[in-house]
C-alpha positions, 0 to 999 in steps of 0.5 A: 500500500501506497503512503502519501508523503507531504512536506518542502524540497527546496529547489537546490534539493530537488535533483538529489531527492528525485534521483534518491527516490528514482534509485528506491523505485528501480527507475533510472532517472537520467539527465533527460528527466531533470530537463523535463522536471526543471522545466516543469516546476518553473510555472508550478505555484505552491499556493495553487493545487491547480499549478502543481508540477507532477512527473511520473517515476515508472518503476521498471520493477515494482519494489518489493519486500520479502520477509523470512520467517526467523528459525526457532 
């Protein structure tokens, strides 16, 4: 299941989170990406919902979680 995350990225910061999230998604965010989330996010208000930026991290792979039960 899905957790919704909320808070601030500065700008600055924002290339490093995406490639840090990209990484845990298995999505191989590359220059291309940047250009187009840069570009994106010029016109994006923060006070209006209706002019949020958003960009799809497809995962090639959907991450998973394996758990093994711990011997007796």
């Amino acid at each position: 299941m899905a957790e919704p995350v909320s808070g601030w990225i500065w700008r600055s910061n924002l290339r490093g989170f995406l490639e840090l999230l990209s990484g845990y998604v298995g999505y191989p965010f590359d220059e291309t990406d940047w250009e187009t989330v840069e570009l994106g996010v010029q016109d994006s208000d923060d006070e209006d919902a209706d002019r949020w930026y958003a960009y799809p991290l497809i995962e090639a792979e959907p991450p998973r979680v394996r758990a093994v039960p711990a011997r007796p």
